[in-house]
PDBQT receptor file of N, H, CA, C and O in Angstrom, charges set to zero:
ATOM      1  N   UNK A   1       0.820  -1.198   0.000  1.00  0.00    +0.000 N 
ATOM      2  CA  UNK A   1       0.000   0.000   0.000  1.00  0.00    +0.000 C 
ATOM      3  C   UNK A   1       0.860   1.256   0.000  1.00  0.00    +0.000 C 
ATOM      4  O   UNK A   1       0.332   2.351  -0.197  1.00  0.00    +0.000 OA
ATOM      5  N   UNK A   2       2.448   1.110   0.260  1.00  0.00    +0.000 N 
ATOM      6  H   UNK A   2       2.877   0.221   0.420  1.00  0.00    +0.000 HD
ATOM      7  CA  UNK A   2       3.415   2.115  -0.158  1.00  0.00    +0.000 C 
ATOM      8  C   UNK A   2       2.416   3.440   0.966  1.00  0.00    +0.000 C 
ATOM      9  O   UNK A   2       2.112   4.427   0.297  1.00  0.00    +0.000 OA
ATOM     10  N   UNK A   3       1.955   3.512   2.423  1.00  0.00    +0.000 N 
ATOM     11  H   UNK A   3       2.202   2.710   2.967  1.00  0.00    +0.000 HD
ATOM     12  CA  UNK A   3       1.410   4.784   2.893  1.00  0.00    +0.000 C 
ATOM     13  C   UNK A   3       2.186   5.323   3.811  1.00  0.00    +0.000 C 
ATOM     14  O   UNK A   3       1.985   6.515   4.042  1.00  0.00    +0.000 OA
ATOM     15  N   UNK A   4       3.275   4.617   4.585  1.00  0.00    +0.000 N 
ATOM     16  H   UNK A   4       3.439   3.648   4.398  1.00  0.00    +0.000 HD
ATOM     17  CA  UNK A   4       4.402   5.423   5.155  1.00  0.00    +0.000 C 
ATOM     18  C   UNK A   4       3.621   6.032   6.123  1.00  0.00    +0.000 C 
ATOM     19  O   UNK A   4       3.618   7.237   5.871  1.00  0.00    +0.000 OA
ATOM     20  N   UNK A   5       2.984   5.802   7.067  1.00  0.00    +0.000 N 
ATOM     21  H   UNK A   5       2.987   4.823   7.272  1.00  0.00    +0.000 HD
ATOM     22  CA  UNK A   5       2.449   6.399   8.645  1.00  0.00    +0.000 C 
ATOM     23  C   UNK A   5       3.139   6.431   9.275  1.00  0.00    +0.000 C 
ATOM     24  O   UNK A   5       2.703   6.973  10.290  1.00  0.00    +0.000 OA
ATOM     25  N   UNK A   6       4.005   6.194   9.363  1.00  0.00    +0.000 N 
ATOM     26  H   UNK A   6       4.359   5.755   8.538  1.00  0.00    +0.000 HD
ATOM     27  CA  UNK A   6       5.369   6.172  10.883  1.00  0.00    +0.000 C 
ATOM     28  C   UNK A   6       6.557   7.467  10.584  1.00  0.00    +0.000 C 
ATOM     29  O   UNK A   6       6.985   8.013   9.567  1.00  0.00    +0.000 OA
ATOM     30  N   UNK A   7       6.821   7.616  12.130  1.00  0.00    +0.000 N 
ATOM     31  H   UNK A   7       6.473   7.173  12.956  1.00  0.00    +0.000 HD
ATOM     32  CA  UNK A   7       7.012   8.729  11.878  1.00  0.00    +0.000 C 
ATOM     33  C   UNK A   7       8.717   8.227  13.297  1.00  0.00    +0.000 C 
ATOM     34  O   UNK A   7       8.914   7.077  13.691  1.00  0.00    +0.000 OA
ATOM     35  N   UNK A   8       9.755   9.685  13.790  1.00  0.00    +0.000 N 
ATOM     36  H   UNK A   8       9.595  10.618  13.470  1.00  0.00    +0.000 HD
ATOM     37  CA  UNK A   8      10.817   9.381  14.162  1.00  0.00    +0.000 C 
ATOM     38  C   UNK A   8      10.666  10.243  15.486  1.00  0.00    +0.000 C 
ATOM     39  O   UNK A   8       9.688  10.944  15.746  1.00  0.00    +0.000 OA
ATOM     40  N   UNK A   9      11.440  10.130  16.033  1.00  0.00    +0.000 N 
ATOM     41  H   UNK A   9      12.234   9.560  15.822  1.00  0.00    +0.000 HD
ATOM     42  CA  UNK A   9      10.815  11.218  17.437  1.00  0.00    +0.000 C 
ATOM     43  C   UNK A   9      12.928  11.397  18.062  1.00  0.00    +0.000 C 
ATOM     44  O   UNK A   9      13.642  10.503  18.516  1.00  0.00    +0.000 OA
ATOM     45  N   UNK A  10      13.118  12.185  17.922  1.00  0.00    +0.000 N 
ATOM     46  H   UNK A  10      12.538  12.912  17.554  1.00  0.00    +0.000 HD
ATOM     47  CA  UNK A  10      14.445  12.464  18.572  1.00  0.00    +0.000 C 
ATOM     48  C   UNK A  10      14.144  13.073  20.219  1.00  0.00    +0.000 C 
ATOM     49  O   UNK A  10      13.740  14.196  20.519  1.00  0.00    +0.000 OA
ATOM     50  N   UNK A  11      14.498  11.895  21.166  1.00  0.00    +0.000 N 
ATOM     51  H   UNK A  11      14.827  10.982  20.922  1.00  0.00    +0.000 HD
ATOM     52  CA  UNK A  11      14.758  12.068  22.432  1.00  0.00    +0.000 C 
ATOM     53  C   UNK A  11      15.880  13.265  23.568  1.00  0.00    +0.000 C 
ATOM     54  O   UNK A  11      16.890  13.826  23.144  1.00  0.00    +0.000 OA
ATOM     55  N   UNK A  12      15.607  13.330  24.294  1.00  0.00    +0.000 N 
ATOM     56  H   UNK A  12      14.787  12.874  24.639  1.00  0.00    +0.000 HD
ATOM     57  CA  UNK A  12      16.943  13.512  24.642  1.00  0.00    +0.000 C 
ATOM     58  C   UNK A  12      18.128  12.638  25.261  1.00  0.00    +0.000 C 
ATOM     59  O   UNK A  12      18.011  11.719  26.072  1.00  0.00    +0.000 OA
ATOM     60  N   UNK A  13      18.797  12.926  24.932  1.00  0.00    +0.000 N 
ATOM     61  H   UNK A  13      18.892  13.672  24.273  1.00  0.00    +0.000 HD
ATOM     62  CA  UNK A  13      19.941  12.112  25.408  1.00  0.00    +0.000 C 
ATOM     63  C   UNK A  13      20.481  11.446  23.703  1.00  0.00    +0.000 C 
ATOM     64  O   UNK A  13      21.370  10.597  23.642  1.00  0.00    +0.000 OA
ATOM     65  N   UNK A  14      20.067  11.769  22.945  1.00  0.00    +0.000 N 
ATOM     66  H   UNK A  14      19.344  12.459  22.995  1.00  0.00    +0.000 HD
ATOM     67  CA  UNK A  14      20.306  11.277  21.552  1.00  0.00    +0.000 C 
ATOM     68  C   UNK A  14      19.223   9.986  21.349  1.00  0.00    +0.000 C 
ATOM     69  O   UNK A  14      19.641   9.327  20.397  1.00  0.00    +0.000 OA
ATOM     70  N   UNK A  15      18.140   9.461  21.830  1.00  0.00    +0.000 N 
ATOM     71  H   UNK A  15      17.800   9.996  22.603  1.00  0.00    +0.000 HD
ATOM     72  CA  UNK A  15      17.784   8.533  21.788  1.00  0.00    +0.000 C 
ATOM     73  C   UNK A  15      16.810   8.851  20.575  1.00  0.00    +0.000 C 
ATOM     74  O   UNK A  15      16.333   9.953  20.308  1.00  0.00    +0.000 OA
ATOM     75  N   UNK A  16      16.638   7.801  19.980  1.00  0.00    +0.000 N 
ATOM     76  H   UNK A  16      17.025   6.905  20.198  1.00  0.00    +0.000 HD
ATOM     77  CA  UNK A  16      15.165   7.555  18.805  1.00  0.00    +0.000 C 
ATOM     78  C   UNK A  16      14.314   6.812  18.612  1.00  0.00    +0.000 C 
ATOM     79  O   UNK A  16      14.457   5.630  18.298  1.00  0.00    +0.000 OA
ATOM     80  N   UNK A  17      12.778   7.689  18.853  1.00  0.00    +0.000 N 
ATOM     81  H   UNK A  17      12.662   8.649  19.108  1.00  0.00    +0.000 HD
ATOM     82  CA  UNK A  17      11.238   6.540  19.241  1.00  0.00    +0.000 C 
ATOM     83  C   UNK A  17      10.884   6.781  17.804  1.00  0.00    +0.000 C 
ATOM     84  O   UNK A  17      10.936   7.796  17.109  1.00  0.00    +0.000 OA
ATOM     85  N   UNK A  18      10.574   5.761  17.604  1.00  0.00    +0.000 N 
ATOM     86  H   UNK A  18      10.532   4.936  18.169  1.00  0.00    +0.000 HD
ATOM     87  CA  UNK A  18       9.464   5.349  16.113  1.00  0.00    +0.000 C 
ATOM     88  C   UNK A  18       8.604   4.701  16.025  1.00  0.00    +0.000 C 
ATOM     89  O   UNK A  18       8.761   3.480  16.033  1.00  0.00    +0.000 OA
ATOM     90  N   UNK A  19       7.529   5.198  15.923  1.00  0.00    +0.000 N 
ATOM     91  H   UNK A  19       7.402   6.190  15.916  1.00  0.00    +0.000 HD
ATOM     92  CA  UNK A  19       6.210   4.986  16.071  1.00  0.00    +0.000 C 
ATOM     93  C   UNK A  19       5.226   4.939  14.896  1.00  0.00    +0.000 C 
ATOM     94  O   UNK A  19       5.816   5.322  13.886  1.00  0.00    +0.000 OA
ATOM     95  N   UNK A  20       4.125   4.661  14.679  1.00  0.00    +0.000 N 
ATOM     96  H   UNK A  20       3.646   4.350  15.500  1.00  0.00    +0.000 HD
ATOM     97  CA  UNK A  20       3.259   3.996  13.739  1.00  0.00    +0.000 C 
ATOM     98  C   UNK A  20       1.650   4.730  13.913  1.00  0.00    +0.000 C 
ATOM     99  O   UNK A  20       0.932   4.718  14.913  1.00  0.00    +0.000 OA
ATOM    100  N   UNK A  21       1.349   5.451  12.360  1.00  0.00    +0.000 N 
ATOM    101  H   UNK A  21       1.932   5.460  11.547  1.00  0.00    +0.000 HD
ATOM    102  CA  UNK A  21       0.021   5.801  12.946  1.00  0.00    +0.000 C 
ATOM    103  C   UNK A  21      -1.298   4.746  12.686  1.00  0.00    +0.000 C 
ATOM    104  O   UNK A  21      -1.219   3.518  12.724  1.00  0.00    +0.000 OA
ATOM    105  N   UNK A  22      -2.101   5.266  12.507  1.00  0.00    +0.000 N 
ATOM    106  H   UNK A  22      -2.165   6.263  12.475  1.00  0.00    +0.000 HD
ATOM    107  CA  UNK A  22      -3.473   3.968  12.022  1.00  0.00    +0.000 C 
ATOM    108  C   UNK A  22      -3.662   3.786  11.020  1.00  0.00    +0.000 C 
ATOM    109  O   UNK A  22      -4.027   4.760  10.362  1.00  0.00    +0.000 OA
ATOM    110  N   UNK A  23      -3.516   2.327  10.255  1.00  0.00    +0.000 N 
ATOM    111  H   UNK A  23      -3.219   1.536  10.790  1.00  0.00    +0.000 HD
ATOM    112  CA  UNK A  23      -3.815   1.919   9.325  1.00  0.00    +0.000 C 
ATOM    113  C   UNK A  23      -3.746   0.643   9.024  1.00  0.00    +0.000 C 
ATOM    114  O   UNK A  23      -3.367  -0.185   9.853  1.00  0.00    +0.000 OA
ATOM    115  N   UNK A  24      -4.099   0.332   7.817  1.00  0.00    +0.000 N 
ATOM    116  H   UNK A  24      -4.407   1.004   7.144  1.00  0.00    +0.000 HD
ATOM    117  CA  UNK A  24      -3.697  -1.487   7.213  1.00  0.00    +0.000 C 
ATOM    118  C   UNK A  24      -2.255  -1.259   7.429  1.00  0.00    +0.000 C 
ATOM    119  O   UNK A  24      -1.715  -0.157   7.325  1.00  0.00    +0.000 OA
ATOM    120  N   UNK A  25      -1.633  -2.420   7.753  1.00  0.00    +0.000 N 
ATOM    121  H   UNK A  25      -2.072  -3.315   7.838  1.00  0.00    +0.000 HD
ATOM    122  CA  UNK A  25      -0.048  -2.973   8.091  1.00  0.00    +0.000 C 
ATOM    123  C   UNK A  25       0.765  -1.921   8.766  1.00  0.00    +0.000 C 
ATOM    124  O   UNK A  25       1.968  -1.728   8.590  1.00  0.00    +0.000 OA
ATOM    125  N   UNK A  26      -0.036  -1.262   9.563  1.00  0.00    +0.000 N 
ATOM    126  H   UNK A  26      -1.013  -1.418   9.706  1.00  0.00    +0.000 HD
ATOM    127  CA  UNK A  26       0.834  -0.170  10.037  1.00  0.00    +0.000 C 
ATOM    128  C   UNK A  26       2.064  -0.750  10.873  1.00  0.00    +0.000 C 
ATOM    129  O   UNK A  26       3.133  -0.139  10.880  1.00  0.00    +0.000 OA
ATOM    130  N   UNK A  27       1.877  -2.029  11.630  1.00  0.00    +0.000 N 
ATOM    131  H   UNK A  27       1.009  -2.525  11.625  1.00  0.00    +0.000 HD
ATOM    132  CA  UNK A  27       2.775  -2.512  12.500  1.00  0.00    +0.000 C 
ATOM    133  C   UNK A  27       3.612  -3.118  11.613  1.00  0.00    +0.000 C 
ATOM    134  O   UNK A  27       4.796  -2.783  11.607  1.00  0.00    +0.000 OA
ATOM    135  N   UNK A  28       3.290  -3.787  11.011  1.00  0.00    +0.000 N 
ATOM    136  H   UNK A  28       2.328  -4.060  11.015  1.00  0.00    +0.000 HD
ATOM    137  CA  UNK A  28       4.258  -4.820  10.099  1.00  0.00    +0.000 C 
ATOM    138  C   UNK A  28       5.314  -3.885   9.287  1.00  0.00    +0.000 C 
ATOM    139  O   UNK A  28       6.520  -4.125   9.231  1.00  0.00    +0.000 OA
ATOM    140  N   UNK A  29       4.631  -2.719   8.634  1.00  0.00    +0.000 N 
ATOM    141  H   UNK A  29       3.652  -2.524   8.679  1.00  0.00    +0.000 HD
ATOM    142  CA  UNK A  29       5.274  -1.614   8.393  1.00  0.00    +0.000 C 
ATOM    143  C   UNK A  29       6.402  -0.620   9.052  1.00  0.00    +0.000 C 
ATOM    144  O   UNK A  29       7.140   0.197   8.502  1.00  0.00    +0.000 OA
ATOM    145  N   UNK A  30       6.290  -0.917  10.158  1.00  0.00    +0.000 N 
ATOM    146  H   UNK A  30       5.690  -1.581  10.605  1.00  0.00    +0.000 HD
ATOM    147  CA  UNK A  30       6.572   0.091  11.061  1.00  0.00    +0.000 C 
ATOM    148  C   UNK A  30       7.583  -1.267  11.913  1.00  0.00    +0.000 C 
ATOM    149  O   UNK A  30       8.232  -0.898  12.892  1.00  0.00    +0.000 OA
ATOM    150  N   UNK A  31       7.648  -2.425  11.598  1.00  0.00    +0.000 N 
ATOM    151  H   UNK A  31       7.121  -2.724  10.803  1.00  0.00    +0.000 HD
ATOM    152  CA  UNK A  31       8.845  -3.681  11.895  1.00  0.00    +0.000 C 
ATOM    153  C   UNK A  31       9.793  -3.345  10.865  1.00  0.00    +0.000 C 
ATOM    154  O   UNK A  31      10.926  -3.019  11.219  1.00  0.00    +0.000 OA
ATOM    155  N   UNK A  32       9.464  -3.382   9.509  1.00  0.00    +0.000 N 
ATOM    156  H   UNK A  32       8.544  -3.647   9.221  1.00  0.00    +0.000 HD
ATOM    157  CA  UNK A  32      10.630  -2.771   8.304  1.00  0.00    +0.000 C 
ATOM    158  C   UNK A  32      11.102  -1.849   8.518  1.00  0.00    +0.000 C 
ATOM    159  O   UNK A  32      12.315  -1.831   8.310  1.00  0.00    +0.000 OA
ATOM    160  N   UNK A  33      10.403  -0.471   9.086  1.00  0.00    +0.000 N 
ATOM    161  H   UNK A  33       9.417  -0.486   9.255  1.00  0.00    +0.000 HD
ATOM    162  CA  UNK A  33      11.051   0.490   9.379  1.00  0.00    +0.000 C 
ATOM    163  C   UNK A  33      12.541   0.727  10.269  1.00  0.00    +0.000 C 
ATOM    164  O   UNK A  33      13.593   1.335  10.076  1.00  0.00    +0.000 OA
ATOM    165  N   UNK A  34      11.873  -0.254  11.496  1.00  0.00    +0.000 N 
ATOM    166  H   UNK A  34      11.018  -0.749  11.652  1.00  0.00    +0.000 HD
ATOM    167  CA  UNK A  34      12.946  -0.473  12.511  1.00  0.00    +0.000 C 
ATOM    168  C   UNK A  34      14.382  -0.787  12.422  1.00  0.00    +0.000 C 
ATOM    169  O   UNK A  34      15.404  -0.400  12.988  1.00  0.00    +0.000 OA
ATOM    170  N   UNK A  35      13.957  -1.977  11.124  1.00  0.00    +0.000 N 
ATOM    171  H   UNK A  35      13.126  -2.292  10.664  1.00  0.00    +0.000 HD
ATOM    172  CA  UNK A  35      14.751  -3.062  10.946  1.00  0.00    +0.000 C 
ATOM    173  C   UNK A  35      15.986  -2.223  10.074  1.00  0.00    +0.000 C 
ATOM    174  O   UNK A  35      17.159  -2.507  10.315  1.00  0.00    +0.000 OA
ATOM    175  N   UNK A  36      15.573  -0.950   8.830  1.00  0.00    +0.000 N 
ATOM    176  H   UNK A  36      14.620  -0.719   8.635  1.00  0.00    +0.000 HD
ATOM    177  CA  UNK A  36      16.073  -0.054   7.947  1.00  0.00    +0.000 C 
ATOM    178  C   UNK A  36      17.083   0.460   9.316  1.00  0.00    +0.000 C 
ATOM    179  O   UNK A  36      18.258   0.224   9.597  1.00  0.00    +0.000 OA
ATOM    180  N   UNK A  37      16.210   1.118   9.862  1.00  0.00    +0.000 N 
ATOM    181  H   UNK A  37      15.255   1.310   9.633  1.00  0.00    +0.000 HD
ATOM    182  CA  UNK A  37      16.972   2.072  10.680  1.00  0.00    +0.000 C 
ATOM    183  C   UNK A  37      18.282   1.666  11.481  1.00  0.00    +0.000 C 
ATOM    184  O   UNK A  37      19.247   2.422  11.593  1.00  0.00    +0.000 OA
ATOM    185  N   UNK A  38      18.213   0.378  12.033  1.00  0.00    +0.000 N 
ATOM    186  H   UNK A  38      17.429  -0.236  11.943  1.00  0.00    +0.000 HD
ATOM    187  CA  UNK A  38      18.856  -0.357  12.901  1.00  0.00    +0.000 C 
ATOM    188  C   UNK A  38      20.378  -0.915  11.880  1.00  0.00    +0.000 C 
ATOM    189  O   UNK A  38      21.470  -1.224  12.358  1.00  0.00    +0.000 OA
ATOM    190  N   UNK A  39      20.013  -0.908  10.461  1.00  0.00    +0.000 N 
ATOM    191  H   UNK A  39      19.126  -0.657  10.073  1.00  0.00    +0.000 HD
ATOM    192  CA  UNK A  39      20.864  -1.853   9.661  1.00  0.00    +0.000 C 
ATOM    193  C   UNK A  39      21.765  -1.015   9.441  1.00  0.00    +0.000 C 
ATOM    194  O   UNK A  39      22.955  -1.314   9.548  1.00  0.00    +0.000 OA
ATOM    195  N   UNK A  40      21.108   0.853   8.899  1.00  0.00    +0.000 N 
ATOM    196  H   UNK A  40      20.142   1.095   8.812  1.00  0.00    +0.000 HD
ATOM    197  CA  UNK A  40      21.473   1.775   8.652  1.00  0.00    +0.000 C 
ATOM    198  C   UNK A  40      22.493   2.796   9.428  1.00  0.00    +0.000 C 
ATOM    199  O   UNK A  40      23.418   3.466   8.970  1.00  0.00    +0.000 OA
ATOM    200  N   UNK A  41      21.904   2.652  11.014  1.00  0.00    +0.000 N 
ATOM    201  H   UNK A  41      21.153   2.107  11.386  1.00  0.00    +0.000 HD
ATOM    202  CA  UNK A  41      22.964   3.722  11.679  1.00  0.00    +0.000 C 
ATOM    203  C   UNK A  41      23.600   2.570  12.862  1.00  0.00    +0.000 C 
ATOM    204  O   UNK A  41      24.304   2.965  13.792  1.00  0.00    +0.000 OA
ATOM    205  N   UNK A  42      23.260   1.185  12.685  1.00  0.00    +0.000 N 
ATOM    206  H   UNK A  42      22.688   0.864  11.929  1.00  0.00    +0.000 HD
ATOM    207  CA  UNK A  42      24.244   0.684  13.567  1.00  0.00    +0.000 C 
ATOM    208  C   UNK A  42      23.988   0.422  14.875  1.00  0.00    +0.000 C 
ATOM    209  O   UNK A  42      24.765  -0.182  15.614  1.00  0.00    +0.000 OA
ATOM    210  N   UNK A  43      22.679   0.955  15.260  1.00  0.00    +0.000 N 
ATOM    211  H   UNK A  43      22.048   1.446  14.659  1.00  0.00    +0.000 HD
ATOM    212  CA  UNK A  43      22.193   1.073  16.936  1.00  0.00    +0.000 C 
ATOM    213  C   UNK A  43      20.792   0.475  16.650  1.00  0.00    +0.000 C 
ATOM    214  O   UNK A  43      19.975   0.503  15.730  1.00  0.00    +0.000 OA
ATOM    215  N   UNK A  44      20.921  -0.141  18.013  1.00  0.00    +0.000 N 
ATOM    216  H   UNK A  44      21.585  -0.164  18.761  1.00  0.00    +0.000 HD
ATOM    217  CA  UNK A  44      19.071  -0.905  18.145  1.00  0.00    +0.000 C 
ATOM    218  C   UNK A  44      17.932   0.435  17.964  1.00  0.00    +0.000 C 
ATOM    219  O   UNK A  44      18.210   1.622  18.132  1.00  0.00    +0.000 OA
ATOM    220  N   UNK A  45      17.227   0.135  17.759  1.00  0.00    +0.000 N 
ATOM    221  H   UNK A  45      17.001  -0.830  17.622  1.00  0.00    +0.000 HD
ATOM    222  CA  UNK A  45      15.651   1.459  18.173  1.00  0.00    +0.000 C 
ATOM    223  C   UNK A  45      15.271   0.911  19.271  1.00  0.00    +0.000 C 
ATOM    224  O   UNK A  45      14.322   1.379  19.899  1.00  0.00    +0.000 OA
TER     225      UNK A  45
């Protein structure tokens, strides 16, 4: 469905929440996301 609901949230302390809004596969969506991010900068979410 290519709709991209999730969104990045910069913490303090350098930390990063990513979160998912409402929709079809928003979670499953928003597991790929994680998974990008994690592969990408090297650190868990």
């Amino acid at each position: 469905m290519n709709q991209q609901k999730f969104f990045f949230e910069l913490l303090p302390g350098g930390k990063v929440k990513a979160a998912c809004g409402r929709g079809f596969y928003t979670k499953l969506d928003l597991g790929i996301v994680k998974y990008h991010f994690e592969v990408g900068s090297g650190e868990k979410l």
